[in-house]
C-alpha angles and dihedrals in degrees: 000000000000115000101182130043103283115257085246100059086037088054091048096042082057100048095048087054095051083053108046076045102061091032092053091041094049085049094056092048086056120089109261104215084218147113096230115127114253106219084205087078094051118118117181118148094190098040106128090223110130116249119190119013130298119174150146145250138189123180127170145109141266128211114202121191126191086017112166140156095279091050097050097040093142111354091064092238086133107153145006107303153087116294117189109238111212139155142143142177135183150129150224147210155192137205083237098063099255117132155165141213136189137171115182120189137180092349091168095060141069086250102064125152141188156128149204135205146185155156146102125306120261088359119067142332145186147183154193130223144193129167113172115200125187123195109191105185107175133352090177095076133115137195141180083200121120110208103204085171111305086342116104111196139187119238104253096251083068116142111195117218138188090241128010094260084069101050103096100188099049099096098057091042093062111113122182112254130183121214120212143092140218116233107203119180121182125189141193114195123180133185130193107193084204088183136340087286106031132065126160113208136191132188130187118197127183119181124189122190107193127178145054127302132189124257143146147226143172145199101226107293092358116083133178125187114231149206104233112197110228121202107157124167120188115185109197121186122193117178134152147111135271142212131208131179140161094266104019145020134200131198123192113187137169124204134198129186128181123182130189131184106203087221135066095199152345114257127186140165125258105251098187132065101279119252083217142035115274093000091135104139140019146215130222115183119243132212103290123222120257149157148254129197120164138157115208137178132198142184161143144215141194115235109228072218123093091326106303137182117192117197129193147175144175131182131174125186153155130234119202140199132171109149111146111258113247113248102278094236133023084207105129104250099015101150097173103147120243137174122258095239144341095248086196112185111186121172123211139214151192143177131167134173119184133185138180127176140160109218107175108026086245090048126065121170133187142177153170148219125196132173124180118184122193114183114186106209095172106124114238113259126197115224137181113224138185130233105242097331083295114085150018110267110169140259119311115203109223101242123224125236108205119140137159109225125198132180121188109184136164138135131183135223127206135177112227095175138347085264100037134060135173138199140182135191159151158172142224127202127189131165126177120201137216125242125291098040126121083247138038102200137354120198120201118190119187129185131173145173128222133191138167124212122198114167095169119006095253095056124052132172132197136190129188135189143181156149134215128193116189119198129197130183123249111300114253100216091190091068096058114112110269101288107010129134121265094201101059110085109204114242103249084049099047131111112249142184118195137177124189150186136172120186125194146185146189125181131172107202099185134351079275121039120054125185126196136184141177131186133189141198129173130153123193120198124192098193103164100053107101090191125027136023103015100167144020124189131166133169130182145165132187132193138191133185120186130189114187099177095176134349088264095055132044136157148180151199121177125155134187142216130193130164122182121185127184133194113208130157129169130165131247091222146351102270089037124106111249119257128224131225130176118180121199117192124187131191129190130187132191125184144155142158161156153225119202134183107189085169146009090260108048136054127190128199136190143176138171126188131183118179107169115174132185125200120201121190122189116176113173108197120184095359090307125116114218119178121213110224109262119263114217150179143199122181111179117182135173124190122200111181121185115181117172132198103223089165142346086271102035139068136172117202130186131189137181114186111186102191124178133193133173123167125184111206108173085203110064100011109124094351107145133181100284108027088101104061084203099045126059098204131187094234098239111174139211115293105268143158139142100211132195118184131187135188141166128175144172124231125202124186121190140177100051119103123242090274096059101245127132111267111263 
């Protein structure tokens, strides 16, 4: 599994910069027939332009103790060591116009990040990019499973049982496993400002996810949980030309995307005693690779009427997929036909008008039009398929995904008084489907109100309000997928009824002290499901209050609140009475801080944050109440910064972050391999770590003279 870009595509990537390089540099020595100023000619002896280099760099080290996967989610500190801590950034120029950039970050972790960048003024430029992003999900789970690529064996002890109590070696089968992936994306960007109006501009993007996920899988009524190896690679290629003038600008681009998965399927042995003869390992689908090709232009122009600005925009494009199908059984012998591969074809499309104006000097107006079109030309295949890799279960019709999508959408503001103004807007969304869908249209209407009230100019207030009332046809049971419910309408389909408000403040008290608030309502009914979700509600309110005394000393509290609370019921069986559930959830947060200067030379930091949040779970069956134990959560930090000034140049800076997190999830807490006779599970527990974190690093700036300023 490759965990760096391959020689082959660095070499490339490098190849493709030294030519767009030279070609863009043997560009900017030929004479341009144009009237675009040339930077090169400029003489200005007070201009506050940088010439020469100036930068920075910090170098240093930070010591983690207690690090685990929950702590290093997505900075990479996963676990107790030493990290090196590094970063820089500067820049430099010539009288001539030529210059160079660079901003370095986090360069000792897996979430590094950076770019550089150079060219000439007013000519060309290019640059490079790299943003690294880990993802670290558990560090808590085990497996008896073997990955030989996108293969999960069995040691070859194994003794197979008909539940986990009765698998004898897999206790001493169980190895230790970590699931998470990086996520690394480079880029290589270029620009020819070929005159004052016109650049042509080109971008190359690879992104590579590396790494293990969780997923699961069963064999009828037996299910394990696995570690799914994940090597994904997406090219992207983004190239075209722009126009800008005084009054309008244009911009024509074409896109293409191609994305590959390393593997074709996932396959893994059978741990339990098969249901049927020959059933010893099972295949789950991955994502298969495709394609994206698309031409899009976009634009805008300034109306010579009441100050308006037109936008538009217009794509069209193609996605592609070809990838063969998997067998449609591992059963030895299966011989159920299937097709080679899906060949789906979908184009794509996409137009958008936009307008604001402002009329009358107290009215403005705006609005937009959007269509997307999406027509599904892959012809419908029949295929047989197989109920969890066990047993016949009939012939599934491949369902087709075309829809005609349009947004209508304006609002208007008007100012009654200095002190009062109104708004008022709304939305319509309408999407029509093609055949073959549960639906064959929704309808979503939105409307709200808006004023602002200012009584004095330190202290506002605005209130919004508003309603929304989504339609659907009627529901086409035949098109649901073999075995689903007919009575449970899917979330994006179902009918819904929602009413909304939103209420905010500012207020500055004194030069010195500001105070800021924000509160929320909105209540989602979902009146014509007869199973399912059958209400949303959620509620919050913020608020902030900053003091800032003196430029040397400021300081902060603010604190949150957010409850969300769903209705949902569904049946057992057909001759069983429905059951109920309702789900609240509540989140708190807590923080304050401050940033204090007691002399030139120093400089002290420091944050706390506590986000505590509670889920409670009901469910009545049968005229029973049953409640779920309750899931929570409690994450407690406390940031201490120290930077001192030991010279113009120079700067020390120390941190300790103490950060703790403790999650209780009844569902997954202290289950093991083998505590569900029926699952064998990978133990993965509640998120959890007590954290300290240390780091001290020196920072050195140079190219700037005694008195601060930027080298002339």
């Amino acid at each position: 599994m490759m965990q760096t870009l391959s020689w082959y595509h660095a070499a490339s990537l490098a190849l493709a910069l030294g030519s767009t390089l030279a070609a863009a540099s043997a560009a900017a020595d030929t004479p341009v027939t144009s009237t675009a100023a040339d930077p090169s000619d400029w003489k200005c002896s007070q201009c506050p332009f940088l010439q020469g280099a100036e930068g920075d760099a910090e170098v240093g080290a930070m010591n983690a103790q207690g690090a685990n996967a929950s702590y290093g989610r997505y900075t990479g500190i996963d676990h107790t060591g030493t990290y090196a801590d590094v970063a820089g950034s500067g820049q430099t120029r010539t009288s001539d116009g030529f210059y160079a950039n660079y901003d370095l970050e986090r360069l000792g972790l897996a979430s590094r990040e950076g770019y550089v960048e150079g060219g000439r003024e007013g000519r060309y430029d290019l640059s490079i990019s790299y943003d690294g992003q880990p993802t670290r999900l558990y560090d808590t789970g085990v497996t008896p499973f073997r990955a030989n690529g996108a293969n999960l064996g069995l040691p070859a002890d194994w003794v197979p049982a008909g539940s986990t109590g009765g698998m004898s070696a897999l206790g001493q089968s169980l190895a230790p496993v970590r699931l998470g992936y990086d996520r690394r994306t480079a880029a290589l960007l270029g620009r020819f400002f070929a005159s004052e109006s016109w650049t042509l501009f080109g971008e190359f993007r690879r992104q590579e996810k590396i790494g293990s996920g969780l997923t699961s899988a069963s064999f009828l009524t037996e299910a394990v949980q696995l570690p799914q190896p994940v090597d994904y690679v997406t090219d992207s290629l983004e190239t075209g030309v722009a126009w800008s003038g005084r009054r309008a600008s244009f911009r024509l681009t074409y896109t293409g995307s191609w994305f590959e998965d390393d593997s074709d399927a996932l396959t893994f042995a059978n741990p339990y005693l098969p249901i049927v003869p020959g059933s010893t390992e099972g295949r789950l689908g991955v994502p298969p690779g495709n394609t994206l090709q698309q031409l899009a232009a976009t634009g805008n122009l300034q109306l010579p009427w009441w100050a308006s600005t037109l936008t538009y925009s217009a794509s069209l494009g193609r996605l592609r997929q070809n990838a063969a199908f998997m067998p449609v059984s591992t059963l030895p012998g299966a011989a159920l036909p299937s097709p080679g591969s899906l060949d789906g074809d979908v184009h794509l499309s996409h137009y958008a008008l936009g307008l604001a104006t402002r009329p009358l000097p107290k009215l403005s107006l705006r609005g937009n039009a959007i269509y997307d079109g999406r027509d599904d030309k892959t012809n419908p295949l029949a295929i047989a398929y197989i109920v969890t890799d066990t047993f016949p279960g009939g012939t599934a019709v491949t369902p087709r995904y075309s829809e005609d999508h349009v947004r209508l959408d304006g609002g208007a503001d008007y100012a009654l008084a200095h002190w009062l103004k109104v708004g008022v807007g709304g939305k319509l969304d309408e999407i029509h489907y093609g055949p073959g869908q549960v639906v064959t249209w929704t309808q979503n209407a939105e409307s709200w109100g808006r004023g602002t009230l200012t009584p004095i100019a330190e202290l506002s207030f605005t209130l919004k309000m508003g309603n929304a009332l989504r339609k659907a046809s009627s529901f086409n049971d035949g098109a649901l997928p073999p075995e689903e419910n007919p009575l449970i309408r899917e979330y994006d389909y179902a009918p819904r009824d929602r009413v909304f408000s939103s209420l905010t403040g500012a207020w500055t008290a004194t030069p010195t002290l500001t105070w800021s608030a924000e509160g929320f309502l909105a209540k989602d009914d979902y009146r014509s499901s007869p199973l399912g979700l059958l209400a949303v509600h959620e509620w919050r309110a913020s608020s902030t209050l900053t003091w800032t005394p003196r430029d040397t000393l400021s300081a902060y509290i603010g604190g949150g609140y957010e409850r969300l609370f769903n209705l949902q019921n569904g049946y057992t069986g057909l001759d069983t009475v429905p059951w109920l559930a309702s789900d609240t959830e509540r989140f708190w947060n807590m923080d304050i801080g401050t940033r204090w200067v007691p002399q030139e030379r120093w400089t002290l930091t420091v944050d706390y944050l506590l986000a505590p949040s509670y889920d409670d779970t009901e469910s009545t069956a049968a005229g029973l109440s049953q409640a779920f134990p309750q899931y929570s959560s409690k994450l407690d930090s406390t940031r201490f910064e120290v930077a001192y000034k030991w010279t113009r140049a120079l700067e020390i800076h120390f941190r300790y972050t103490r950060e703790t997190f403790n999650s209780n999830d009844w569902a997954i807490n202290g289950v093991g391999p083998s505590t569900v006779p029926n699952l064998l599970a990978l133990g993965v527990q509640p998120y959890r770590d007590n954290v300290n974190l240390f780091g001290l690093t020196v920072r050195y700036q140079f190219g700037r003279d005694e008195a601060g300023q930027k080298s002339k």
